[in-house]
SEBA-462090 format. One record per residue: residue number from 0; residue in one letter; x, z, y of N, C-alpha, C in turn. Coordinates in steps of 0.1 Angstrom, whole numbers, plus 2048, in hexadecimal, padded with zeros to 3 digits. Example, Ala and Ser with C-alpha at 12.3 -4.5 7.8 and 13.67 -1.06 7.14 Angstrom:
+-----+---+------+------+------+-------+-------+-------+------+------+------+
:   k : r : n_px : n_pz : n_py : ca_px : ca_pz : ca_py : c_px : c_pz : c_py :
+-----+---+------+------+------+-------+-------+-------+------+------+------+
:   0 : A :  884 :  84E :  7C7 :   87B :   84E :   7D3 :  884 :  84E :  7DF :
:   1 : S :  880 :  847 :  7EA :   889 :   847 :   7F5 :  881 :  84F :  800 :
+-----+---+------+------+------+-------+-------+-------+------+------+------+
END
This chain:
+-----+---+------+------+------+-------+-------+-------+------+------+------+
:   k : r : n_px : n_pz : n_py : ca_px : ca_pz : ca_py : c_px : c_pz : c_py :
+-----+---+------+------+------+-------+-------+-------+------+------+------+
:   0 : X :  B72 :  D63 :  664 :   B74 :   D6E :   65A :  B81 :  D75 :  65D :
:   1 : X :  B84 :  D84 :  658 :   B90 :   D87 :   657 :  B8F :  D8F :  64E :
:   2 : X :  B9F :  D98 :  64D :   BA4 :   D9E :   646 :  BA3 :  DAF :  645 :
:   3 : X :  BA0 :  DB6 :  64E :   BA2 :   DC0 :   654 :  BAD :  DC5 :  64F :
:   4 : X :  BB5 :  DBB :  653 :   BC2 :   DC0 :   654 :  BCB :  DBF :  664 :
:   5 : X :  BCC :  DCD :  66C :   BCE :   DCC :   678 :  BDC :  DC2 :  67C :
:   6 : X :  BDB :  DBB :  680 :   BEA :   DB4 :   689 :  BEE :  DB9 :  693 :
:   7 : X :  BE6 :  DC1 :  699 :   BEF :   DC6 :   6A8 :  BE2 :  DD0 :  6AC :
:   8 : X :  BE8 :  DD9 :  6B9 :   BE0 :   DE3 :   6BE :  BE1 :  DDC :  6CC :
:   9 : X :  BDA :  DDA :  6D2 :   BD5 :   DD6 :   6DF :  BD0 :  DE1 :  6E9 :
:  10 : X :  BCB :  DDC :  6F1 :   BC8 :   DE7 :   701 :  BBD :  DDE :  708 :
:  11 : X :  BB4 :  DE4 :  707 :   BA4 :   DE0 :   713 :  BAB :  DE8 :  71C :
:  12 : X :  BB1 :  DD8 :  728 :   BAF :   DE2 :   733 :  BA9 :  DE5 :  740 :
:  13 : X :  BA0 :  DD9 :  73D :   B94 :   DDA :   746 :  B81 :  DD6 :  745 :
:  14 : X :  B7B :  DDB :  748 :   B70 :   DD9 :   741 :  B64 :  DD9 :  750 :
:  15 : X :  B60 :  DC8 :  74B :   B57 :   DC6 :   756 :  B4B :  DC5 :  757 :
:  16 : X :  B3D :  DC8 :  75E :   B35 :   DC8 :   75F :  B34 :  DB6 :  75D :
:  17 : X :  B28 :  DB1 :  754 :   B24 :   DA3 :   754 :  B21 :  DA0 :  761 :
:  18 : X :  B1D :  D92 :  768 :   B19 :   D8E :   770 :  B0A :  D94 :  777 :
:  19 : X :  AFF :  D96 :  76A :   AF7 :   D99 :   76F :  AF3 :  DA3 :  76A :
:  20 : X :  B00 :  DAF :  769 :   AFF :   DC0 :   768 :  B04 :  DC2 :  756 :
:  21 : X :  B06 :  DD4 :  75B :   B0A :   DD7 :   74A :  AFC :  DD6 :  745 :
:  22 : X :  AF4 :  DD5 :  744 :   AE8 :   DD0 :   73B :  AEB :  DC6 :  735 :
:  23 : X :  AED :  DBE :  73B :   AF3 :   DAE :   738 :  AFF :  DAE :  72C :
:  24 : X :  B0A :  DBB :  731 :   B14 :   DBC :   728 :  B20 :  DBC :  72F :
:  25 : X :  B2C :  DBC :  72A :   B37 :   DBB :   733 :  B44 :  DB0 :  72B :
:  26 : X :  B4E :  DAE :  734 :   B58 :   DA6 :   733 :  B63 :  DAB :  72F :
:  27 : X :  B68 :  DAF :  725 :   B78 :   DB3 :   723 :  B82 :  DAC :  72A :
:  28 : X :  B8E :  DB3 :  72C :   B9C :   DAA :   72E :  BA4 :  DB5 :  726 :
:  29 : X :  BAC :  DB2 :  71C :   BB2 :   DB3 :   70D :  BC0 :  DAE :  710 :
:  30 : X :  BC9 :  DBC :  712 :   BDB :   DBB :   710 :  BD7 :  DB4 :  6FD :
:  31 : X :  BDE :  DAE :  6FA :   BE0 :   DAA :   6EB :  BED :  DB4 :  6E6 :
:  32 : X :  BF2 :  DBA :  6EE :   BFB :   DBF :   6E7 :  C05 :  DB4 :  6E0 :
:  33 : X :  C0A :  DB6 :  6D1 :   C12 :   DB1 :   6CA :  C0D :  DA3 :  6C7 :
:  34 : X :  C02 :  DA5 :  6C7 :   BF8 :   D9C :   6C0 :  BF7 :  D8B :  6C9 :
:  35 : X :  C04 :  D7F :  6BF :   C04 :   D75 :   6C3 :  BF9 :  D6D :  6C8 :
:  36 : X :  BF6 :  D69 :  6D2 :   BEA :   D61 :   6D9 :  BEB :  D51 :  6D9 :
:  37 : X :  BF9 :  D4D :  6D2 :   C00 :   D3D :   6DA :  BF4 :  D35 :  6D3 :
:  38 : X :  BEF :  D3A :  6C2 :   BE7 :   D30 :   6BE :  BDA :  D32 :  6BF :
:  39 : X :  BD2 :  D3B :  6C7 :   BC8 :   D3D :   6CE :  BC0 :  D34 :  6D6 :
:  40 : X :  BB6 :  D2D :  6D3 :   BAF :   D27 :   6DA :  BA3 :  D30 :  6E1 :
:  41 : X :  B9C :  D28 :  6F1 :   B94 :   D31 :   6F3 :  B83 :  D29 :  6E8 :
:  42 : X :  B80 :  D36 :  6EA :   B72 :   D30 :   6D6 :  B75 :  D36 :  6CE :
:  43 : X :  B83 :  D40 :  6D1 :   B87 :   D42 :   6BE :  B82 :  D4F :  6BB :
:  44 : X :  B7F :  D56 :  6B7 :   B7F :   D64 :   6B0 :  B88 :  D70 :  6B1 :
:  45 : X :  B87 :  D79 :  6B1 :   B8F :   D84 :   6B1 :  B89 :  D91 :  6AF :
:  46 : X :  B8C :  D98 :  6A4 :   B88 :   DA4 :   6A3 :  B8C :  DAC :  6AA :
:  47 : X :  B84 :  DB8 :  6B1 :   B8B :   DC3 :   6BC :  B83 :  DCF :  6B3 :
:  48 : X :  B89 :  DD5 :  6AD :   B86 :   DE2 :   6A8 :  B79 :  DDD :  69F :
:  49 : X :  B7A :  DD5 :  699 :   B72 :   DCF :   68E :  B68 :  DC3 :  690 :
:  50 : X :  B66 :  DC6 :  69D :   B5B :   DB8 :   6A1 :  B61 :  DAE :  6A9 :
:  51 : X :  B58 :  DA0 :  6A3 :   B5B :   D9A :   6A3 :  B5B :  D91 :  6B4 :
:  52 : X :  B62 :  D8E :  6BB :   B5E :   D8A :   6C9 :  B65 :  D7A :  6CB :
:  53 : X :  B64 :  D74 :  6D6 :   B6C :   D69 :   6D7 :  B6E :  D69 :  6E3 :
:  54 : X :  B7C :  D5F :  6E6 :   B84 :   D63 :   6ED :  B7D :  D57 :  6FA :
:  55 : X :  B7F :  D5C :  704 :   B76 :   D51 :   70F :  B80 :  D4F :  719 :
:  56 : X :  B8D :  D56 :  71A :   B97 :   D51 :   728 :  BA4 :  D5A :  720 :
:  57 : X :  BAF :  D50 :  720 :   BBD :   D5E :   71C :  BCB :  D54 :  724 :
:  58 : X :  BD0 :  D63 :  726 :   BDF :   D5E :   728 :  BE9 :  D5F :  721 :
:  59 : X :  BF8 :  D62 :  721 :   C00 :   D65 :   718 :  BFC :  D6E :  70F :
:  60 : X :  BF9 :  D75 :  717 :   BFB :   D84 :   714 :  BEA :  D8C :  711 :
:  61 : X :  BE1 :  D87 :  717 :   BD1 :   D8C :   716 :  BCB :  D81 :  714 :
:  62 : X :  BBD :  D87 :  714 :   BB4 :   D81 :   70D :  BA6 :  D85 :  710 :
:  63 : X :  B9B :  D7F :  713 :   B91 :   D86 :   716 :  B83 :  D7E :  714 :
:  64 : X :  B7B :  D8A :  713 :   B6E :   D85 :   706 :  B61 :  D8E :  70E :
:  65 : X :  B59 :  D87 :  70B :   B4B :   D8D :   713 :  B46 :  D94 :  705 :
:  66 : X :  B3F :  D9F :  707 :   B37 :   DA5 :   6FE :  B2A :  DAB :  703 :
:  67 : X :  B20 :  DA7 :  6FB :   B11 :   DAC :   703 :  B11 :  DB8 :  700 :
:  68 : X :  B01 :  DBA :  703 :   AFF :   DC5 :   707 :  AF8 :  DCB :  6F9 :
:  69 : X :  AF5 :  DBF :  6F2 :   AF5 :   DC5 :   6E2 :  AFD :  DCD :  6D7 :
:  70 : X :  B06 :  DC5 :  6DA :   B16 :   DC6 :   6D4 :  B1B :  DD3 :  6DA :
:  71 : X :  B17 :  DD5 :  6E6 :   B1F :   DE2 :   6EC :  B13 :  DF2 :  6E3 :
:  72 : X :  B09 :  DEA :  6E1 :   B03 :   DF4 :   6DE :  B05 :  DF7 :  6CE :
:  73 : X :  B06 :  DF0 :  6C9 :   B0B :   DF2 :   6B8 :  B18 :  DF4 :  6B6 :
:  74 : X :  B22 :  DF4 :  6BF :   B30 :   DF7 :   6BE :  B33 :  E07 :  6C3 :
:  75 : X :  B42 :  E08 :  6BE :   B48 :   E12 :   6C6 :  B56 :  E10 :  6CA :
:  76 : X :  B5A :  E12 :  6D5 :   B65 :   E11 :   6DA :  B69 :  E04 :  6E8 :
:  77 : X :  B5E :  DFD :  6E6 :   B5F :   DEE :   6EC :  B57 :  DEF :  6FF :
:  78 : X :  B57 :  DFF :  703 :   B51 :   DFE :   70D :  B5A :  E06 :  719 :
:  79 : X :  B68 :  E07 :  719 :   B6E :   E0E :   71E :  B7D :  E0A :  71C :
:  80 : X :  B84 :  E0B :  725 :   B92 :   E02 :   720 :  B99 :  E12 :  715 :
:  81 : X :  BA3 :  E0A :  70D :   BAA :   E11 :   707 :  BAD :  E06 :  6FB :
:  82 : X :  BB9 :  E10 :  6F2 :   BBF :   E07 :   6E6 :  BB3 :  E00 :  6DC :
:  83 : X :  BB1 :  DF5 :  6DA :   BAB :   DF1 :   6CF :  BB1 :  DEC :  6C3 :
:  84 : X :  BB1 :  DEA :  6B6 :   BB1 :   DE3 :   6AD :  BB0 :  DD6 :  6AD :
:  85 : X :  BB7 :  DCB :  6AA :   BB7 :   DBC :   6AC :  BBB :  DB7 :  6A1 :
:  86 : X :  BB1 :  DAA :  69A :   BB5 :   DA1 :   694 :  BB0 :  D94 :  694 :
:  87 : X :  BB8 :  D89 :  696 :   BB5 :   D7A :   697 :  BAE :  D79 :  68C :
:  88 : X :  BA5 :  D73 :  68A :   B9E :   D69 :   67D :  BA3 :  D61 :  677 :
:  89 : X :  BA3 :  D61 :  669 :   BAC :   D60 :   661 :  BAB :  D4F :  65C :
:  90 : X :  BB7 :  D46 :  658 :   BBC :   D39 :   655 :  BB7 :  D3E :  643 :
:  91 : X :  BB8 :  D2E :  63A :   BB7 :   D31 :   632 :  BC3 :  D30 :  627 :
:  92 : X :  BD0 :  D32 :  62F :   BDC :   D2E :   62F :  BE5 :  D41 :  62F :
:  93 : X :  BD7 :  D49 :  630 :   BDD :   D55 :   634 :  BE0 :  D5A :  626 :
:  94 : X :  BE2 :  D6C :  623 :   BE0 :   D72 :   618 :  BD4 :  D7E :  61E :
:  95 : X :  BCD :  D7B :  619 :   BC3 :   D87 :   613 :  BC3 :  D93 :  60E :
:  96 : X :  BCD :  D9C :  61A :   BD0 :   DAD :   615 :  BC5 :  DB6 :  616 :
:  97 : X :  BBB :  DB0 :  61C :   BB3 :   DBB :   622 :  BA8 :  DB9 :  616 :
:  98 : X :  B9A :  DB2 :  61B :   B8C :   DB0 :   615 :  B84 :  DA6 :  61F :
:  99 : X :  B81 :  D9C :  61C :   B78 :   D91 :   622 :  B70 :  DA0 :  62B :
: 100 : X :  B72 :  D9B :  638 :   B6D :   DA1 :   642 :  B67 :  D9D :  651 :
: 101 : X :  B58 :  D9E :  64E :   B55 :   D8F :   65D :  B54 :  D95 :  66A :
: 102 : X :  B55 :  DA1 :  66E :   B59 :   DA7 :   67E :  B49 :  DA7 :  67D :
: 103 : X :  B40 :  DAB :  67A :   B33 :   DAF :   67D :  B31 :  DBE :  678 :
: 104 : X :  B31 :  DC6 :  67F :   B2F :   DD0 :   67E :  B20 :  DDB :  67D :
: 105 : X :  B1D :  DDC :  673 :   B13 :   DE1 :   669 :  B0F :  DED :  66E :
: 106 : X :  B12 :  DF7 :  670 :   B0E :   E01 :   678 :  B1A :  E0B :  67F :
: 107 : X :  B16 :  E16 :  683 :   B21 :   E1F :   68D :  B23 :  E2E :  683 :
: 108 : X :  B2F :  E2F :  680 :   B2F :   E3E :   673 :  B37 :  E49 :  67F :
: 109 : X :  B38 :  E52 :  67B :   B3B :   E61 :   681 :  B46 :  E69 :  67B :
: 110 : X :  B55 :  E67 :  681 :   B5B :   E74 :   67B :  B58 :  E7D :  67B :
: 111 : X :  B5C :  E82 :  66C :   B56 :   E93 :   662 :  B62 :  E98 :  668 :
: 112 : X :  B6C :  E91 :  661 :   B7C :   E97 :   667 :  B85 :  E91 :  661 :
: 113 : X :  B90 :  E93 :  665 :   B9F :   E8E :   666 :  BA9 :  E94 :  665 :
: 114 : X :  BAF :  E95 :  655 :   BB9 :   EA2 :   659 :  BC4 :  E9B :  64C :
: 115 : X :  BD3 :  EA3 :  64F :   BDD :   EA0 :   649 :  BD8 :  EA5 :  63B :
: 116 : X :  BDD :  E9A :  62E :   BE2 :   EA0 :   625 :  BEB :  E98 :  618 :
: 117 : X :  BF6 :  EA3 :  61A :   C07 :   E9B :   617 :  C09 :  E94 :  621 :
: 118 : X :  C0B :  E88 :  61A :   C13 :   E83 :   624 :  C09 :  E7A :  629 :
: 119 : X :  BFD :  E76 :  625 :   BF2 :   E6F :   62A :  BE6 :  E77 :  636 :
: 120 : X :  BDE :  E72 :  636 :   BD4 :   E75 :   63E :  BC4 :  E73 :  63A :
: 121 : X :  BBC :  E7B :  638 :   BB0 :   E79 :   633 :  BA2 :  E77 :  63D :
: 122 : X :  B9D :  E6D :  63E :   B92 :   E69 :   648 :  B89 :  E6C :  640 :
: 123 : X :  B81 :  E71 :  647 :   B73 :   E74 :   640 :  B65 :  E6C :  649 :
: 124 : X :  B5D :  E69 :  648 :   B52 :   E60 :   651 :  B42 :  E63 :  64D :
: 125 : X :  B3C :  E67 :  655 :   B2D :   E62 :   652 :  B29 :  E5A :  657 :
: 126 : X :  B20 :  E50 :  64C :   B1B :   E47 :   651 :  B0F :  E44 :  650 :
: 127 : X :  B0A :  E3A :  655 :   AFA :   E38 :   653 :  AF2 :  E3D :  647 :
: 128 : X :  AEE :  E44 :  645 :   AE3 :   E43 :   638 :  ADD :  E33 :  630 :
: 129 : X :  AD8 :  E2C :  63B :   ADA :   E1D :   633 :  AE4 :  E16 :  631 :
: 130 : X :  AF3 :  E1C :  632 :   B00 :   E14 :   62E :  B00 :  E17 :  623 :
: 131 : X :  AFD :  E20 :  61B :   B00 :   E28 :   612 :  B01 :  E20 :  602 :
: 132 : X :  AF8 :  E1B :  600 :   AF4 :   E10 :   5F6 :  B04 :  E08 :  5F7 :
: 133 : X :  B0B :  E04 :  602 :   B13 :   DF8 :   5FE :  B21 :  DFF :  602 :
: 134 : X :  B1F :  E10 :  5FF :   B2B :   E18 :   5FF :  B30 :  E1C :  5F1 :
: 135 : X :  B3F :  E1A :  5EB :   B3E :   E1C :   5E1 :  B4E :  E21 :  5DA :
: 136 : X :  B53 :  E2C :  5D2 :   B5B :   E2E :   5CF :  B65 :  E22 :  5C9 :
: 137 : X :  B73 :  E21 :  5D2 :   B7B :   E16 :   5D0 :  B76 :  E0B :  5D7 :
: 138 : X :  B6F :  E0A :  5DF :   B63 :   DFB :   5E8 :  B6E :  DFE :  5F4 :
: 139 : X :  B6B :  DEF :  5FD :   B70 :   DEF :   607 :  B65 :  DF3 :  611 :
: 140 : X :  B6C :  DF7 :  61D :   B64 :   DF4 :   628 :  B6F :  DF2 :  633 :
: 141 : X :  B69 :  DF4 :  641 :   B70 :   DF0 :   64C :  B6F :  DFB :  654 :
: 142 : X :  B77 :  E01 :  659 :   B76 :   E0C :   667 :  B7C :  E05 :  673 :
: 143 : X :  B77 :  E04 :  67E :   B7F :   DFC :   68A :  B86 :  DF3 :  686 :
: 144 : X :  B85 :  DED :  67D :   B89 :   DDC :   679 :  B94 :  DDF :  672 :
: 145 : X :  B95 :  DED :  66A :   BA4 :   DEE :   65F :  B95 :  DE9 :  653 :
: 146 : X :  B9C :  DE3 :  647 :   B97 :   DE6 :   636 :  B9E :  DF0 :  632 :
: 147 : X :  B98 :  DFA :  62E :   B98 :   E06 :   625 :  B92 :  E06 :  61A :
: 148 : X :  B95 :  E0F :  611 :   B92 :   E14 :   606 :  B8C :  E1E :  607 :
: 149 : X :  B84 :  E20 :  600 :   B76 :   E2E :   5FD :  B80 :  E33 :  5F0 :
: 150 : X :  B81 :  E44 :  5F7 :   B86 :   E48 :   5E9 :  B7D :  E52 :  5E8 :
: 151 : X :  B75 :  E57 :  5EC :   B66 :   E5F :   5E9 :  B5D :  E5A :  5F0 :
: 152 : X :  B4C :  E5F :  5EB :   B3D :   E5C :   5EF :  B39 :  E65 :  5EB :
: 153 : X :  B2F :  E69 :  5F6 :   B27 :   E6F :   5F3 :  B17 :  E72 :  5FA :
: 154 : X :  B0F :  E6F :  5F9 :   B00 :   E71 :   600 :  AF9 :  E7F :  605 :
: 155 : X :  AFB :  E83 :  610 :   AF9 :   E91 :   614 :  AF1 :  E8D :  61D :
: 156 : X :  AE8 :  EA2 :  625 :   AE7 :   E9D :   62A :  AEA :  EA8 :  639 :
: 157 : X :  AED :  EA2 :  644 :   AF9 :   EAA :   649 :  AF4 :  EAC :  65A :
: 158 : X :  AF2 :  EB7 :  65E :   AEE :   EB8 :   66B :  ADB :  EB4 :  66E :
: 159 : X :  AD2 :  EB6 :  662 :   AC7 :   EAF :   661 :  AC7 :  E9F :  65F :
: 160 : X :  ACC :  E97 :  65F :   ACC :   E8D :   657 :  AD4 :  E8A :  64E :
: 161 : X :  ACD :  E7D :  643 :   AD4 :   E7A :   63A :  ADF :  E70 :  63C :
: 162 : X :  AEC :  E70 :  637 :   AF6 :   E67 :   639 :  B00 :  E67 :  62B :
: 163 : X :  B08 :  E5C :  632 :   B12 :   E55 :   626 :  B22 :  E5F :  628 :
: 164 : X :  B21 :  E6B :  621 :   B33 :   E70 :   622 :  B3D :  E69 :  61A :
: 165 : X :  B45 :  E5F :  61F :   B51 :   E5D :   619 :  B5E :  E60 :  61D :
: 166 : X :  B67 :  E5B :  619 :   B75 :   E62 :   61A :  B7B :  E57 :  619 :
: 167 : X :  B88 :  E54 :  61F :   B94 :   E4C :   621 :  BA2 :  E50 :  61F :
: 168 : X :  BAA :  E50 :  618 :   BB7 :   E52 :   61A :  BBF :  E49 :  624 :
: 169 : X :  BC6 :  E4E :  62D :   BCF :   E42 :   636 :  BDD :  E4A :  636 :
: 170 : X :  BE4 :  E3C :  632 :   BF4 :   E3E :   631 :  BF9 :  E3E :  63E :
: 171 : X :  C07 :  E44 :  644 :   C0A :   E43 :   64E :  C0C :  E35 :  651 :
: 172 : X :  C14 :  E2D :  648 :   C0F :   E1F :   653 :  C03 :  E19 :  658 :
: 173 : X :  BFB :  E1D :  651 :   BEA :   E18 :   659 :  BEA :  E23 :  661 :
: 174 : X :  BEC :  E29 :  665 :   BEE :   E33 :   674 :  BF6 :  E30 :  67D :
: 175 : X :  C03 :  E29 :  678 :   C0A :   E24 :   683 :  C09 :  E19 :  686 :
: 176 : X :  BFF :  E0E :  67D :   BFC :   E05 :   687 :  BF3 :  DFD :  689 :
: 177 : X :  BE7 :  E08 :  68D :   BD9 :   E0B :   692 :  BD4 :  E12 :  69A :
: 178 : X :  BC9 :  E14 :  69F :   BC5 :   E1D :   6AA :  BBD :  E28 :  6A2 :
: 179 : X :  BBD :  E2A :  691 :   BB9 :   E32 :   68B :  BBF :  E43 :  690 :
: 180 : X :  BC8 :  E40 :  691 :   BCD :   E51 :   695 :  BCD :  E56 :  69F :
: 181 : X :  BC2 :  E4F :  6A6 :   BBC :   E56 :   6B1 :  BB0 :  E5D :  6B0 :
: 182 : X :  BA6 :  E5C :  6A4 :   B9A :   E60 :   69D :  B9C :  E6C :  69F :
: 183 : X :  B91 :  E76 :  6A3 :   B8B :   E84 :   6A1 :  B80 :  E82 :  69D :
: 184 : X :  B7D :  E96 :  697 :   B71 :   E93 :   690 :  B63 :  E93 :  69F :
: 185 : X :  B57 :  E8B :  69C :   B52 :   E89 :   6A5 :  B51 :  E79 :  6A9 :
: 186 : X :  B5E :  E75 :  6AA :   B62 :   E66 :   6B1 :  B55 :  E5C :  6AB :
: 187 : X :  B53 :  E53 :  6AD :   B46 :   E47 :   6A9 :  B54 :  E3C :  6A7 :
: 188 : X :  B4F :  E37 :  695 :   B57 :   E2B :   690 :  B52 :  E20 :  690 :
: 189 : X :  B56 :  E12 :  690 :   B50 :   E05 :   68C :  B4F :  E08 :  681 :
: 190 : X :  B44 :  E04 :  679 :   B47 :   E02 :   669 :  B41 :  DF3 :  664 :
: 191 : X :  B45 :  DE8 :  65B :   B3F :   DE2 :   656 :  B44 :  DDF :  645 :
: 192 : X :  B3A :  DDE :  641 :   B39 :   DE1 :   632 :  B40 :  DD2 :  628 :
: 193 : X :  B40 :  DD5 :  61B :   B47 :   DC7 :   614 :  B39 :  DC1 :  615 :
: 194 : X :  B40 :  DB6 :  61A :   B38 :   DA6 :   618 :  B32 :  DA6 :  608 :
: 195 : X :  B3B :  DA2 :  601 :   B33 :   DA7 :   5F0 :  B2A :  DAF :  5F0 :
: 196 : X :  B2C :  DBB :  5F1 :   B1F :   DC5 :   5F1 :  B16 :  DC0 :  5F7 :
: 197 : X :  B17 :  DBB :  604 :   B09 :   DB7 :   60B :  B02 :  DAD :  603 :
: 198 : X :  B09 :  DA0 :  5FC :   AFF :   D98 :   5F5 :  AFC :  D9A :  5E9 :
: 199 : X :  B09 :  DA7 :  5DF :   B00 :   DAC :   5D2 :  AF4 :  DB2 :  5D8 :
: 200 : X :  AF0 :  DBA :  5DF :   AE8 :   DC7 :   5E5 :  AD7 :  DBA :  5E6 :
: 201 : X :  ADF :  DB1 :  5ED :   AD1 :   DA7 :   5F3 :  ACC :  DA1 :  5E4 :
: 202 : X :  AD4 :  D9A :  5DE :   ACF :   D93 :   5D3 :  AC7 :  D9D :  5C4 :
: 203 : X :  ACD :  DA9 :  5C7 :   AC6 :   DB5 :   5BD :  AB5 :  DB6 :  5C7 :
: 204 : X :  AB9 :  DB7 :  5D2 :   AAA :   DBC :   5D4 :  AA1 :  DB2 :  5D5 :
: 205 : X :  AA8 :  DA0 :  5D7 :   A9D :   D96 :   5D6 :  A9A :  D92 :  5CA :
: 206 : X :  AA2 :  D99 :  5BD :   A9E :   D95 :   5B1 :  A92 :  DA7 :  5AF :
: 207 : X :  A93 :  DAD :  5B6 :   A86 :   DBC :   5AF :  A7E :  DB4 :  5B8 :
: 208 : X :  A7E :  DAE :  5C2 :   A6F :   DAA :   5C7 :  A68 :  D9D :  5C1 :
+-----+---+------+------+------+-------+-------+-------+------+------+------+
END
């Protein structure tokens, strides 16, 4: 489990073909950046831009995690080196700033756009049409492994399909220290939804059946 609350911004800086081809999937090797590794075992967890991976070989300083060819296909950002999002999985010794968050990432959303206003920054996303149900004014979600807040929703439908428009406010410290303010409109997000919502959403529909 974590927090999505980022601890450091890291660097994919190489990305390998598996043993028996990119079909198969590929191998990261992950600068950690800031991000302490001393109590890292290899088995353990680590979010990289929201999903959940484990760590199979590290040194001081990196770290590195096989991801299939599944994963590569429901993600975005995890197939090409550059800055990622990182967070270790969480002790039960931690604090809880973010929202119970399990690195499984639910579907892929679409920046609308991204633009200043005051002194903040306003993200806007479409997302799945079937996210939509567990999207919700004041609800959490997850973009690349930050917890955010929804401060609008709305159900449109936009370029010929139907999708989920919400909106994000981000303070400049969640810009400075994330890979969020690299987002244009266009870009493909991780997104995974509150854990709560998913088991109110289940247990409403196995009590109407």
């Amino acid at each position: 489990m974590f927090t999505g609350i980022v601890a450091a911004v890291g660097t994919i800086k190489s990305v390998t073909p598996q043993a028996d081809g990119l079909e198969a999937g590929v191998i990261l090797d992950i600068d950690a950046g800031a991000l302490s590794l001393a109590d890292v075992a290899l088995g353990d967890s680590i979010a990289i831009n929201g999903a959940c991976m484990t760590v199979v070989a590290k040194t001081e300083r990196s770290f590195t995690v096989d991801v299939s060819r599944e994963s590569l296909n429901r993600t975005a950002g995890l197939a090409e080196p550059g800055q990622v999002n990182l967070e270790k999985a969480l002790t039960l010794a931690e604090r809880l700033g973010g929202h119970l968050v399990s690195g499984h990432v639910d579907g892929l959303g679409e920046v609308h756009s991204f633009e200043p206003v005051g002194e903040s920054f306003e993200l806007v996303i479409d997302a799945p049409a079937e996210l939509a149900k567990f999207l919700a004014y004041k609800g959490s979600v997850v973009v690349n492994g930050v917890s955010l807040t929804v401060n609008r929703v709305e159900d449109i439908e936009a370029d010929g399909r139907k999708v989920c428009r919400f909106s994000i406010n981000l303070i400049p410290h969640t810009l400075e220290v994330t890979t969020l303010k690299h987002l244009r409109a266009g870009a493909k997000v991780n997104l995974e939804i509150d854990l709560i919502a998913r088991y109110v959403e289940r247990m409403l529909s196995a009590a109407k059946a």
